[in-house]
Phi, psi and omega in degrees: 000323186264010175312301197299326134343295171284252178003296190318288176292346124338316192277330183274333177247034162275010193278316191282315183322266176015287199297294186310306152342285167256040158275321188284297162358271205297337174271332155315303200269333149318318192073000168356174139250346185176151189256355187258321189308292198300305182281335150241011127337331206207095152259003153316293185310086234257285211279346155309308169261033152269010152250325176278345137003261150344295196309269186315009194254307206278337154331289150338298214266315214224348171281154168334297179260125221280299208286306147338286169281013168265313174311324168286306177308317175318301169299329174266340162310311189298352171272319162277345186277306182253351165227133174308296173271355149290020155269289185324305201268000154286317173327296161270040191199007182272307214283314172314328196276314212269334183304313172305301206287306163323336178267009184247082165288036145301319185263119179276315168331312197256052178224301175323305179288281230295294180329316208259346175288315169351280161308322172321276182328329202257336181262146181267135195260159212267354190261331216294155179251122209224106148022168156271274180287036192244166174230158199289131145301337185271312178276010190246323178295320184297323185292289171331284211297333178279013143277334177307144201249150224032054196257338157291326176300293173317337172284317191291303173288017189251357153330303185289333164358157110304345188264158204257349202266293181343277196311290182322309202274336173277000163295302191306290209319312188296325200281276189330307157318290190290345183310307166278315188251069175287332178288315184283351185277299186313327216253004186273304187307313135339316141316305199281129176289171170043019183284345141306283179308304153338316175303311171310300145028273208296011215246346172263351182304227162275169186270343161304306210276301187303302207287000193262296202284331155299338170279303160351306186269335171285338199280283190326348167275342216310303210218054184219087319188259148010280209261358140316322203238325187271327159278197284344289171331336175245025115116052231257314182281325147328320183261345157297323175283334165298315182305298193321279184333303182288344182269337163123023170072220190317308188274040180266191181239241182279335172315328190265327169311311183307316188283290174337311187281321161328291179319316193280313205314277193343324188269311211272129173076038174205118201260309189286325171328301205294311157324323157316285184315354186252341172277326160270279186280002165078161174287325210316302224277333180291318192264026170287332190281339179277343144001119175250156176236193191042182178256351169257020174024072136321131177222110187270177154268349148265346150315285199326335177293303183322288206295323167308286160345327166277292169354316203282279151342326157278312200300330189296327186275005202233330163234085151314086161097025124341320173263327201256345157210092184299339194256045185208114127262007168299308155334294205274008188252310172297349179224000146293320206279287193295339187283316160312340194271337182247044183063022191288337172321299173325283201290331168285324135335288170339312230239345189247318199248296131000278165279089191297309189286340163328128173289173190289329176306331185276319149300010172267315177285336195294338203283291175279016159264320182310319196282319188292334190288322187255338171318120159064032161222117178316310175279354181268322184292303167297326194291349189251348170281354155296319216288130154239143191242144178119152184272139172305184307283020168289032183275133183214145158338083194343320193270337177308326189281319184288320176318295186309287166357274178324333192240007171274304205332113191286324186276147198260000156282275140044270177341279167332306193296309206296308171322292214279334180286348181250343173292317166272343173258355143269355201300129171035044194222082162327313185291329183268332180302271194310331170316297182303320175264022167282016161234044151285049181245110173335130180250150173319128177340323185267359176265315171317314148311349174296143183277147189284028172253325173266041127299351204294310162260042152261140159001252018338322207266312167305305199310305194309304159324316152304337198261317153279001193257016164316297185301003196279343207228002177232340176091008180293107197249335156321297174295321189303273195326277191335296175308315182314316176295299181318331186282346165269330166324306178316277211306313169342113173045018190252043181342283163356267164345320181246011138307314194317289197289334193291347163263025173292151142203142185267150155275131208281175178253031180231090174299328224261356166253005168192147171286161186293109182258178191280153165334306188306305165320328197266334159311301156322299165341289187306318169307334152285315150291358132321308209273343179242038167274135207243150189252226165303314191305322189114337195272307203255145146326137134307143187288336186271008200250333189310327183275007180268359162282306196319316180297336182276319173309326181295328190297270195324287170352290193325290169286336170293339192282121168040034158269059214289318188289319182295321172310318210256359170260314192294321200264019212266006191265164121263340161298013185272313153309005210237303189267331187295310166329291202296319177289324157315291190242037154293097186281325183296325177322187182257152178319299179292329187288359236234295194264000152308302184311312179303299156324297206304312178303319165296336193267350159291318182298293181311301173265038153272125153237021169308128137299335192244164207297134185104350170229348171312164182289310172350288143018267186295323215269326156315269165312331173283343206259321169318299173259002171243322183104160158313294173261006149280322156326304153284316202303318193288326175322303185290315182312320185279309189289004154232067164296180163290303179341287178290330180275333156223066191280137169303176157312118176352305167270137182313198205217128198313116181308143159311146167299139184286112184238182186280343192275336172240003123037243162342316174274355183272332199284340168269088206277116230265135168285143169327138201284145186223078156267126170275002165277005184280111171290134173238033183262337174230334175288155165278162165271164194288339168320306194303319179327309195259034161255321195262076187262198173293335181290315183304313168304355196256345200274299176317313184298352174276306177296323180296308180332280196321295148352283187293292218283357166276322160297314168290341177296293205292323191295308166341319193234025193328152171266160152282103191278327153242176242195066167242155189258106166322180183278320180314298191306012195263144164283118188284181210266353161231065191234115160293167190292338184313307219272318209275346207255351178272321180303316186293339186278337208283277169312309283230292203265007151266327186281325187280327171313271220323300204308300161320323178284297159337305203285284179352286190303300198305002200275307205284339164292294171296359179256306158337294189308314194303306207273354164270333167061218180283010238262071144135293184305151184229149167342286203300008181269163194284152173215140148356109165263018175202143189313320171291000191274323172339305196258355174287312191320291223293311190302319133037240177304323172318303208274326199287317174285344186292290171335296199288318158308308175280321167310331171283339169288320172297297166001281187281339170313309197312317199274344174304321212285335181298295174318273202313284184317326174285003174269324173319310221286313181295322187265352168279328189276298197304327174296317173306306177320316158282351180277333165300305191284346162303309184325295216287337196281332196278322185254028104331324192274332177271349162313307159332291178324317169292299163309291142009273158332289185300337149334312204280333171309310203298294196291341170271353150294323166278337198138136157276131170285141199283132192111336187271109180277127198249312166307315174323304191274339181270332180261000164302300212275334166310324199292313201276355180251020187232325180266350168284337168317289160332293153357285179311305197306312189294311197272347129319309173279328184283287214297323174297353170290285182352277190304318164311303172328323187277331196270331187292334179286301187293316167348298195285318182271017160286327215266286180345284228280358146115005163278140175279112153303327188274345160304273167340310183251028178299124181096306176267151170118354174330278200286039184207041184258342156269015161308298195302306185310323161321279180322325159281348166289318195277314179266012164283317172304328201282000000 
């Protein structure tokens, strides 16, 4: 560093000669008044320095004399190093000139300036002032130059240099490329043969040259998937650990940030990487580095980063393809398995729990390296409930040093980290959940009362007890909330367990006003003493007191879940049902706390097996519909899933750290507390802390349990039980009444009662299925509800007669619309008759046409002559007889379907006249258009 240091200054004031040398030049052949004048006097002047630019581009490109044209190049990095529109004008007319000059690397010098204007050009100058909608030069030069074409190549092959000035400016200038161009630089490097491996190369150079091509590569690794896997392959890891090593493990300086960062680019979200590194170089050399050294463990800030860096690194191998494949654990199971094996427990212990001078950050992540470390492996889970910490004869259990942390602890991350190691370490290990609560034993008034500093030889189970019964006597409603979480963990799906704790019982700290009551009771309290905890002023809540209802409700959920006994305890208070009401449709409360409470009330409901009257679920189920309603009741349920809390809960496993980078670096090692403004109301918000306690599993867990909730509430609201029991009068047999009479009579009452009843169930049914399925939509606590059984039963008698109404209006509804229907089919079959009686017509006068024709022959033949033999009246009265009787025929059989149809038409008539329709309206028309048939017909035989 300080070779380089020394290189720098040297190099600038052969720069400043150089520039005076061909300032004076350019005012002799110019007229100037000055090149100092000109180019920074007048910055304005745009088209001035796009020609003095030029001059000097071309000065480059064409002059004569080699010392010329080193000196313009010279002149011109300082000139682009420093104004804003000579960047602007090399950009457009620079990159062809200086591109020329590299490929010809004869001249080092003027290859050395090209380069280093290069950069100049590629950087942004930090005094310059730019516009809002103007555009960066620096970044439009980056652009430019990665589009010029073989111009990445051409960078690559200036590696191979020999000159140490080359290689080094050509580091920056590609760094300086992926800054502004990252896509296009990977996908160029990537093309180019061996361009990777040229990169490696350099990772053996000198140490100015390595630590440039190592920043060089964390920027080229961040998001290039490809060129992740081909350095591995040219052996990335071996040469990151060697560096970490000679620079000095944790306690090195930014270079081991750098190596580190490298390491993660590599690891994260890439499963065959992670698998290499555990098959070739093994975890040892990584978890060497968490090693502290000397004896007073000093924490600079940049340790603190290394470690945060390495920290970072185990955790990414510990949930391994969690994002890119949740359903593969194998990986992670497996690089869980070897880390225990190489003792890394130790050392995180060490670094979380131990080391008191560690910053929090760093005991925070060691915390969620510890919990990821035991999450779901059976053998990480004994080896750390085994782990004892500590010096003779203070030696103690591990989880004891953690338990204390959750109830010391001022910082609430801290809390948060500590908390999730006992969240994973019950998560689905029953052996251990009873280990801890078989040392659930109520300790004596003088230990309970003990300062947590005299604790030192207590129990798990003593401490954890101690912790909660802190509020009975100092009012630290904190440590209690702290404790509660850890007591649901123990308990979580663990029956046993919450048999276990449900036979606590604590002691008050006034013995002589009250008896020992159980832990559940003594919970309750605190929750109630929660909601009216006040802050210094006396007036507001504190922000940091707002999470201890939600936490204390999460406990109580926990245990009332598939607990029949835990129920039958909660409710033997009856102010315990009481304030849960009260809490319930409580507006200061918090959204969650409002529909935890509400779950708490469901789980009274669901898991009650109470027999006796007033506490059964009916009961209950009596009361939420009396003080609370029904439909405020799901309101508050829906109101909590769509909290923040709930709508965006994290994941089961915490949610990965921003990657440690160099930029933010600095702000992570300073672990910031969760924001606490105290002008913030926290009376209807949750605090932002509850986010990383409230993940997915839980939320997924309530939402299953609200399913249950309703349809257990609408079943029973549905289905009232019967509370008395009287035998009417009717069913009594009267005294001169036979057994025939009396048993008709009684089937009689009998199945009038299963109607009324069916009918009861039915609205209610249909009524609670309504509330379930609207949750609130739209009603609040405050709307009027009946406050006594007769406005009750008047409402239902009501509504009873109002459903009645609506039903026989719909039955006339439809008669109405039949008999209409029936009269337009009359009407279609009175018109078809008319048609036919039209087409009977037209055939009777065909026939009498005939008839007529006929005549007229005989006349014609008795004016002519009778032919002899022929009887001519015989045949004219034959054919009147056969043509009178087909008439005739027709005619009967006309008249029989017009019998018919009147008979039909008179029926409906009357009942049309009942339902109150005008027949002569229905029958308007028809029949119109054939009322001037017969007059016709009599016109024709008057004319005949």
């Amino acid at each position: 560093m300080i070779l380089c240091l020394r290189f720098d200054l040297i190099k600038q004031l052969s720069q400043t000669i150089a520039s005076i040398v061909l300032m004076k030049k350019m005012d002799l052949v110019s007229g100037y008044k000055g090149v100092v004048g000109l180019v920074f006097g007048n910055e304005n002047s745009t088209s001035n320095e796009d020609s003095y630019v030029e001059r000097l581009l071309d000065c480059i490109s064409n002059g004569k004399l080699a010392e010329d044209r080193r000196n313009a190049m010279a002149e011109l990095q300082s000139v682009v190093a420093e104004s804003h529109a000579a960047q602007m004008a090399f950009g457009e007319m620079g990159f062809p000139v200086l591109l020329g000059v590299l490929r010809e690397p004869d001249d080092v010098e003027m290859v050395r300036g090209a380069l280093e204007t290069l950069v100049s050009a590629l950087t942004p100058i930090a005094h310059a002032k730019l516009h809002a909608n103007e555009v960066q030069p620096a970044l439009m030069n980056a652009d430019l130059l990665s589009r010029e074409g073989q111009s990445i190549s051409l960078l690559l092959s200036l590696l191979g240099e020999d000159d140490f000035y080359i290689r080094y400016y050509t580091l920056q200038l590609l760094t300086a490329l992926l800054t502004n161009s990252p896509i296009r630089l990977q996908e160029a490097i990537l093309t180019i043969p061996r361009g990777i491996t040229r990169l490696m190369d350099m990772l053996m150079d000198r140490e100015v040259i390595r630590n440039e091509a190592l920043l060089l590569l964390t920027y080229l690794t961040r998001e290039a998937e490809e060129i992740q896997k081909i350095l591995v392959f040219e052996g990335a890891f071996e040469k990151i650990f060697s560096i970490i090593k000679e620079e000095g493990g944790s306690e090195g300086g930014v270079v081991v940030q750098d190596c580190l960062e490298l390491l993660n680019n590599l690891l994260r979200n890439n499963s065959s990487n992670q698998v290499l590194l555990r098959e070739t170089i093994g975890f040892d050399s990584l978890i060497s580095i968490l090693k502290l050294r000397g004896t007073t463990y000093s924490f600079t800030q940049q340790k603190t980063i290394n470690l945060l860096s390495v920290l970072e690194t185990i955790s990414l191998l510990l949930n391994a393809d969690r994002e890119v494949d949740p359903a593969s654990n194998t990986n992670r199971l497996t690089n869980k398995t070897i880390f225990v094996q190489r003792k890394v427990l130790d050392h995180l212990l060490m670094l979380g729990v131990e080391s008191q001078w560690a910053p929090v950050s760093v005991r925070c992540l060691a915390f969620q390296c510890i919990g990821d470390l035991i999450s779901g492996h059976r053998q990480n889970l004994d080896a750390l409930a085994s782990k004892s910490l500590g010096d003779e004869p203070e030696v103690e259990p591990a989880l004891n040093s953690i338990l204390r942390i959750i109830l010391r602890t001022s910082s609430i991350q801290e809390f948060i980290a500590a908390d999730y190691v006992f969240k994973s370490f019950c998560e689905q290990n029953s052996d251990g959940q009873k280990m801890l609560a078989s040392t659930l034993i109520p300790q004596p008034m003088s230990i309970t009362n003990a300062r947590f500093e005299e604790d030192v030889n207590m129990s798990f189970g003593s401490m954890l007890l101690h912790g909660l019964a802190t509020s009975e006597h100092d009012g630290d409603l904190e440590t209690s909330s702290r404790a509660a979480s850890v007591l649901s963990y123990v308990m979580k799906d663990n029956t046993q367990c919450k048999e276990k704790v449900l036979q606590i019982k604590l002691e008050s700290s006034m013995p002589s006003l009250e008896s020992a009551e159980p832990l559940l009771h003594r919970m309750v309290k605190y929750l109630a003493l929660a909601s009216s905890k006040k802050g210094k002023d006396g007036k507001s809540t504190t922000p940091r007191s707002s999470y201890f209802q939600p936490i204390i409700l999460k406990l109580l959920v926990t245990w009332l879940y598939d607990c029949p006994n835990a129920v039958h305890s909660f409710l033997e208070s009856r102010p315990h049902l009481t304030y849960l009401t009260e809490l319930v449709l409580n507006s200061e409360a918090t959204v969650c706390a409002r529909g935890l409470a509400a779950v708490v009330l469901g789980e009274c409901v669901i898991f009650n097996k109470i027999t006796e009257s007033g506490k059964d679920a009916f009961a209950i189920v009596d009361t939420i519909s009396q003080k609370i309603g029904l439909t405020s009741y799901f309101l508050r349920l829906d109101e909590m899933q769509k909290s923040f809390l709930f709508s965006s809960a994290k994941s089961a496993q915490p949610q990965p750290r921003k990657p440690l980078t160099r930029s933010n670096a600095n702000s992570m090692t300073e672990m910031e507390e969760i924001e606490e403004n105290e002008s913030t109301d926290y009376r209807n918000e949750d605090h932002p802390m509850l986010a990383s306690m409230f993940d997915t599993q839980f939320v997924n867990f309530i939402k299953h349990l609200e399913g249950g909730i309703r349809d257990s509430i609408v079943q029973i609201y549905s289905h009232p039980k019967s509370n008395v029991s009287v035998v009417p009068a009717e069913l009594e047999q009267k005294k001169d009444e036979n057994d025939k009479d009396y048993i008709k009579r009684l089937k009689s009452f009998v199945e009038k009662q299963c109607s009324e009843i069916q009918d009861l169930l039915n609205r209610n049914a249909t009524l609670a299925e309504d509330l379930a399925s609207i949750g609130g939509g739209g009603s609040t606590h405050t709307e009027p509800r009946p406050n006594n059984g007769s406005e009750r039963v008047q409402i239902e008698t009501l509504r009873r007669d109002l459903q009645e109404a609506s039903q026989r209006l719909e039955m006339l509804k439809t008669e109405n619309t039949n008999i209409q229907s029936d009269a337009l089919s009359y009407k279609n079959v009175a018109e078809k008759m008319e048609t036919d009686l039209k087409s009977l017509s037209d055939a009777y006068n065909s026939l009498e046409q005939a008839n007529y024709k006929l005549e007229m022959e005989v006349r014609a033949l008795k004016s002519g002559g009778a032919t002899p033999g022929v009887d001519i009246e015989k045949i004219k009265a034959k054919a009147r007889e056969e043509a009178q009787k087909e008439s005739e025929g027709e005619l009967g059989d006309l008249l029989v379907c017009l019998g018919q149809e009147q008979s039909k038409v008179e029926k409906l008539s009357a009942r049309l006249m009942e339902l109150g329709e005008d027949v002569d309206v229905l029958l308007e028309g028809i029949g119109e258009d054939d009322t001037g048939l017969p007059d016709d017909d009599d016109e024709e035989e008057d004319d005949d």
